[in-house]
DSSP file (Angstrom, degrees, kcal/mol; ACC not computed):
  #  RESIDUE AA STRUCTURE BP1 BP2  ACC     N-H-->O    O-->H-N    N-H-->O    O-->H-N    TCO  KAPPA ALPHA  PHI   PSI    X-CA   Y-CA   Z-CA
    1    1 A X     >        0   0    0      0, 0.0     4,-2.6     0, 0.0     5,-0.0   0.000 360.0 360.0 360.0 -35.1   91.0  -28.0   22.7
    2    2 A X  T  4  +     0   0    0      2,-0.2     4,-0.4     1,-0.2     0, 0.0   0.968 360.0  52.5 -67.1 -47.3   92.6  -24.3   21.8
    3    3 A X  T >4 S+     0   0    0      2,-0.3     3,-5.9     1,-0.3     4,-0.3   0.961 107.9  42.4 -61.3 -91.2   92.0  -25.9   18.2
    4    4 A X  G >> S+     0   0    0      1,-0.3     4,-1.9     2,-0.2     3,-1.8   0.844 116.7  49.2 -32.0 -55.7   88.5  -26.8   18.4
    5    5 A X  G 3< S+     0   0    0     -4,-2.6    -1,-0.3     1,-0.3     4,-0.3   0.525 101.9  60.8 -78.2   3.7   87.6  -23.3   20.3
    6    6 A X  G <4>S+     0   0    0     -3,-5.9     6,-0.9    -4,-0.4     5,-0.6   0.115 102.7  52.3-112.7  24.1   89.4  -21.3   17.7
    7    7 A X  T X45S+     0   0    0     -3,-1.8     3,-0.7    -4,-0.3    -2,-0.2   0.697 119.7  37.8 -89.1 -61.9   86.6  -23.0   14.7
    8    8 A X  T 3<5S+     0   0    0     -4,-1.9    -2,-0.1     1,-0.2    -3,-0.1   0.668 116.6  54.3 -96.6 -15.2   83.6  -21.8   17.0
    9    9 A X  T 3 5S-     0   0    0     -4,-0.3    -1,-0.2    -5,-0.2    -3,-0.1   0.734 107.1-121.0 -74.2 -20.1   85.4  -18.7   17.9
   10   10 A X  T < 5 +     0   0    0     -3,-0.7    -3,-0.1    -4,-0.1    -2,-0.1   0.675  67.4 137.4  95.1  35.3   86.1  -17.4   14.5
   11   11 A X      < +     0   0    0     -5,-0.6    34,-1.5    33,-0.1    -4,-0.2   0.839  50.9  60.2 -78.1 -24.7   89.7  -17.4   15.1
   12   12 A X  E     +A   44   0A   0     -6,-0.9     2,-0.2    32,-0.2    32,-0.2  -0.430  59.4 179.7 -83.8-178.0   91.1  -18.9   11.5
   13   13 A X  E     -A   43   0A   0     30,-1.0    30,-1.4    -2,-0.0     2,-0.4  -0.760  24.2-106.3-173.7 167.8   90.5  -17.2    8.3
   14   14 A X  E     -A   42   0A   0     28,-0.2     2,-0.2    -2,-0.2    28,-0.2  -0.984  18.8-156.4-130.0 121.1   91.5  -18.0    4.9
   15   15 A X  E     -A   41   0A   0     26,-2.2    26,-0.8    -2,-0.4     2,-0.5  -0.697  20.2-128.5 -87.4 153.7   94.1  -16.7    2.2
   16   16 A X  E     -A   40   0A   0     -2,-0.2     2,-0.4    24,-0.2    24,-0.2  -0.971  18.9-166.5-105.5 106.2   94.0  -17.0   -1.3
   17   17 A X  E     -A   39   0A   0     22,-2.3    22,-1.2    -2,-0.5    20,-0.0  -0.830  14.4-138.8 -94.1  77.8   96.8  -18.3   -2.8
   18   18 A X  E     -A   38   0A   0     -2,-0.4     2,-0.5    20,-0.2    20,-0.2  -0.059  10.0-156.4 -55.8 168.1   97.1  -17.9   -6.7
   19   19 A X  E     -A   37   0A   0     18,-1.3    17,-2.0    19,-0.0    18,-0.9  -0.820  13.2-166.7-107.5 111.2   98.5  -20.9   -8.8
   20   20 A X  E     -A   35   0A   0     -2,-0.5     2,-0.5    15,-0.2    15,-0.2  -0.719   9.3-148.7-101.8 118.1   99.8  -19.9  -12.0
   21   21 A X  E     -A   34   0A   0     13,-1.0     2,-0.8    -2,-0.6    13,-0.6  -0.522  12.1-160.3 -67.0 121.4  100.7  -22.1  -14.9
   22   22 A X        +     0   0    0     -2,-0.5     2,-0.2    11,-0.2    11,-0.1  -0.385  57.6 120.9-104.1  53.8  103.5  -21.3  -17.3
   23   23 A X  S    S-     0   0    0     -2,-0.8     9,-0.5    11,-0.1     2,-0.2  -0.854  72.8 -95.6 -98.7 158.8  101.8  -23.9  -20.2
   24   24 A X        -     0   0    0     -2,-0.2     7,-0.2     7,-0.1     5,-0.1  -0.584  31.8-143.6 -65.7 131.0  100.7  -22.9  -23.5
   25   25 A X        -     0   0    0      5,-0.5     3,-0.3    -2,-0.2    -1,-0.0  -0.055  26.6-115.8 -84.7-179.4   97.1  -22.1  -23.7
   26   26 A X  S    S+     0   0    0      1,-0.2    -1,-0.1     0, 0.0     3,-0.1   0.262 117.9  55.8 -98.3  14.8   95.6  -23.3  -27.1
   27   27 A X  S    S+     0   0    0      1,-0.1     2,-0.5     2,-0.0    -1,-0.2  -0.073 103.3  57.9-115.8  62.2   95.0  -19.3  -27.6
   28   28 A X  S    S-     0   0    0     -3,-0.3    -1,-0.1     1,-0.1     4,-0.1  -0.891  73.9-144.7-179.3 130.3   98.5  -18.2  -27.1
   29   29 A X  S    S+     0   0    0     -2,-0.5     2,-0.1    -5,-0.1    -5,-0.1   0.875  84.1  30.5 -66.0 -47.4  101.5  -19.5  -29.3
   30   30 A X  S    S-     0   0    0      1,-0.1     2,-0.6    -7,-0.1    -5,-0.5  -0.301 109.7 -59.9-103.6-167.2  103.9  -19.6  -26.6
   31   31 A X        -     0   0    0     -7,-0.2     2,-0.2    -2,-0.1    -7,-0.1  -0.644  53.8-168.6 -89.9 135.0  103.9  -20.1  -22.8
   32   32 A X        -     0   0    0     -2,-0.6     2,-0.4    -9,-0.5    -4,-0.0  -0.514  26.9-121.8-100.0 154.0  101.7  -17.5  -21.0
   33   33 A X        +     0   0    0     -2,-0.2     2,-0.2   -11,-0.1   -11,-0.2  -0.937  48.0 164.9 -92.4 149.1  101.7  -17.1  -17.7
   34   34 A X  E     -A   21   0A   0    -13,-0.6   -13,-1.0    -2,-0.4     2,-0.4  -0.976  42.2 -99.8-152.9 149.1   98.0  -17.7  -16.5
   35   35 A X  E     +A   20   0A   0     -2,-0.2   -15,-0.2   -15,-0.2     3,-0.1  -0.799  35.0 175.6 -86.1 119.4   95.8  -18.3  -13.3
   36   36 A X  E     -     0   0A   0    -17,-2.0     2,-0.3    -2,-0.4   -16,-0.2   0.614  59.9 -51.6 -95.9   1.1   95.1  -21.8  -13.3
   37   37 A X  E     -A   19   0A   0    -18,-0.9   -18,-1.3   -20,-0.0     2,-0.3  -0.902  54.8-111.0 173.9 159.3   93.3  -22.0  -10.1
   38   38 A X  E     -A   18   0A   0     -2,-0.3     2,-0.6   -20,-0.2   -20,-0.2  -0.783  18.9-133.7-111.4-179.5   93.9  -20.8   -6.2
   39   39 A X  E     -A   17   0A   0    -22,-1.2   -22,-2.3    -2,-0.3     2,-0.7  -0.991  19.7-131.6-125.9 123.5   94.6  -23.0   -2.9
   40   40 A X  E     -A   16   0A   0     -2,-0.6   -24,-0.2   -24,-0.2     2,-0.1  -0.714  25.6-166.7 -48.7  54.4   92.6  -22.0    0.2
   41   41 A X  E     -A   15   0A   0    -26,-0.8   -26,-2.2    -2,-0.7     2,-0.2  -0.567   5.2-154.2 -65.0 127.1   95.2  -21.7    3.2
   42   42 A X  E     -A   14   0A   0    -28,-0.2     2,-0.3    -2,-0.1   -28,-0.2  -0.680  15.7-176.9 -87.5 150.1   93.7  -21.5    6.7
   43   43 A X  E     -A   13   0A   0    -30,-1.4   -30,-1.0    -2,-0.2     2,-0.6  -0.908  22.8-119.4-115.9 160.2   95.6  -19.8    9.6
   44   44 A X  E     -A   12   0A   0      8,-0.4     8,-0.6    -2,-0.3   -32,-0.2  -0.847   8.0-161.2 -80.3  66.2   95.1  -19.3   12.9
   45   45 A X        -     0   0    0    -34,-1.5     2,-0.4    -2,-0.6     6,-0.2  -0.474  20.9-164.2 -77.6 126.7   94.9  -16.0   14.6
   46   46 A X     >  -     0   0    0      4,-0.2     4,-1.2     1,-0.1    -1,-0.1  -0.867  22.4-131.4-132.4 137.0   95.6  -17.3   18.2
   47   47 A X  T  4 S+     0   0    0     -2,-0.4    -1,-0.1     2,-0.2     4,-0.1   0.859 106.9  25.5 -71.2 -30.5   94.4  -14.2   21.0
   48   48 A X  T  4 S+     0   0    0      2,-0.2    -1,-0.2    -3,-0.0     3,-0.1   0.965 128.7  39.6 -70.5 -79.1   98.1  -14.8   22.6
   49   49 A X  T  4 S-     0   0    0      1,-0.3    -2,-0.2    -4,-0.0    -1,-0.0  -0.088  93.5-141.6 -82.6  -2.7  100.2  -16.1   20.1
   50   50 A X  S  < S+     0   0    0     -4,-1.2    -1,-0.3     2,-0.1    -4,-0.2  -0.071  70.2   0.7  47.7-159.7   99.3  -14.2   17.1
   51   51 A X  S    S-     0   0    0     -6,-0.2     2,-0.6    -3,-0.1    -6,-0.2  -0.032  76.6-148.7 -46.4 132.2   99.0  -15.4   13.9
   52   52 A X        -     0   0    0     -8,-0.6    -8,-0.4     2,-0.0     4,-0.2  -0.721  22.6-123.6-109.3  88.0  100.1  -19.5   14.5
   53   53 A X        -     0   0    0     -2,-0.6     3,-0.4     1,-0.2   -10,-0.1   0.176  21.8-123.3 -15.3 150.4  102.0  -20.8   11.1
   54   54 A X  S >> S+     0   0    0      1,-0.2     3,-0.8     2,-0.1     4,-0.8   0.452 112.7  74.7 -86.0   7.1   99.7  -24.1    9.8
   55   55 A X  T 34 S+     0   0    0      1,-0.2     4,-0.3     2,-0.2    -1,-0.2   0.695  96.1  44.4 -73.3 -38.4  102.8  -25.8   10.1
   56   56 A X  T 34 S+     0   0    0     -3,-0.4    -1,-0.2    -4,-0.2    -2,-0.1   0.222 125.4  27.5 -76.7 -15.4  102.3  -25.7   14.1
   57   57 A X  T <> S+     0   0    0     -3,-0.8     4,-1.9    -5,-0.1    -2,-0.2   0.342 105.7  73.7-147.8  -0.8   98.1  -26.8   14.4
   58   58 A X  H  X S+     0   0    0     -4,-0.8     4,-1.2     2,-0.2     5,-0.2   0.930  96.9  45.6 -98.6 -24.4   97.7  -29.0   11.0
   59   59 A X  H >> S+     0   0    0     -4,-0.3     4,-2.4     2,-0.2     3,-2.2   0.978 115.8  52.9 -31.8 -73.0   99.7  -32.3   12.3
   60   60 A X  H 3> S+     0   0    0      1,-0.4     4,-0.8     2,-0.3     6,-0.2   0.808 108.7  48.3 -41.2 -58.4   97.5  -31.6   15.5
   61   61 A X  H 3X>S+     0   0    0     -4,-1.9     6,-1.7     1,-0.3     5,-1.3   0.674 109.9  48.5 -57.5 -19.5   94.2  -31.5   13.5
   62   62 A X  H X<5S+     0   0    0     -3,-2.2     3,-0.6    -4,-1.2    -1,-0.3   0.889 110.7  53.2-100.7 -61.1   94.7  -34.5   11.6
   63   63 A X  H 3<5S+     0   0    0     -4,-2.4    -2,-0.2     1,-0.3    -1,-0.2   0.426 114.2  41.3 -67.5   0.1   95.6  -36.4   14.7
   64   64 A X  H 3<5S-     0   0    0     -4,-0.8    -1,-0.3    -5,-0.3    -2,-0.2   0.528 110.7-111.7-131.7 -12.7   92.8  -35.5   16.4
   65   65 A X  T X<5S+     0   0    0     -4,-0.8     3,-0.6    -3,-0.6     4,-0.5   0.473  84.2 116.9 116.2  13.6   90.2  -35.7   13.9
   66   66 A X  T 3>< +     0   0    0     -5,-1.3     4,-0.8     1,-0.2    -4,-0.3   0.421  56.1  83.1-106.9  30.9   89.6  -31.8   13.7
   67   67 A X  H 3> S+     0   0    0     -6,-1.7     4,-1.2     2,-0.2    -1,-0.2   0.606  78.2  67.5 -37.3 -34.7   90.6  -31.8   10.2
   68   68 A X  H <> S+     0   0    0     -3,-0.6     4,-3.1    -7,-0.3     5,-0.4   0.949 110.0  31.9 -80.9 -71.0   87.3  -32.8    9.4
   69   69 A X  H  4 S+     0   0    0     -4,-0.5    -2,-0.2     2,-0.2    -1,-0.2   0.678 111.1  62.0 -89.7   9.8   85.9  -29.3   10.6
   70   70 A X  H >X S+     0   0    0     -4,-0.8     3,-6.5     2,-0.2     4,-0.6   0.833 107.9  45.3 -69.0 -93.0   89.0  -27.3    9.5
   71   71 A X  H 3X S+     0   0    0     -4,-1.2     4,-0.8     1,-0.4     3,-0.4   0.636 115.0  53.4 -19.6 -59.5   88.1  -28.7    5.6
   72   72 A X  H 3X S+     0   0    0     -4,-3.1     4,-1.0     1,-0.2    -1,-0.4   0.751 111.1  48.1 -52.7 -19.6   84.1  -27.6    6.6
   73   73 A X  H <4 S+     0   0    0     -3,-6.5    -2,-0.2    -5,-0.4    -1,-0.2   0.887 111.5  42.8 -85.5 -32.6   85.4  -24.3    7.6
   74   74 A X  H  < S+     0   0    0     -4,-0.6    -2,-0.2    -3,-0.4    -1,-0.2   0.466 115.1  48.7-102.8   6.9   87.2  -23.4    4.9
   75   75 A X  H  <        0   0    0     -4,-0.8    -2,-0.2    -5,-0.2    -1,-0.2   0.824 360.0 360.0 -99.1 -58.3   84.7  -24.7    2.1
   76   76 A X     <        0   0    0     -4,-1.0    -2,-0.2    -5,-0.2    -1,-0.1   0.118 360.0 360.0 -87.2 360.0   82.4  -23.1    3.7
């Protein structure tokens, strides 16, 4: 339930995570480092508990089907 009321409370937020690729680019001879893209990580800012690792609420979500509107939140 804490889950569910922290989507409609506006408790997550999302960091941006770069990825960087060490492959050769075709405009670079050698290996570059480069951004090939970032990953979206959600967390929890929990009004008690602070900040909740996703390590701690994403089992939960998944098992309880609110995975579904974690993925809509964070596309969104």
């Amino acid at each position: 339930m804490e889950l569910r009321r922290a989507i409609v409370d506006g408790q997550l937020f999302v960091v941006y995570q770069p990825v960087v690729s060490l492959q050769a680019t075709s405009d670079h001879a050698g290996l570059s480092p480069h951004a090939a893209g970032v990953e979206a990580l959600v967390r929890w800012r929990h009004p008690r508990k602070g900040v909740v690792p996703p390590g701690e609420f994403i089992e939960i979500a998944e098992e309880t089907g609110v995975i579904n509107d974690l993925g809509r939140f964070v596309l969104l």
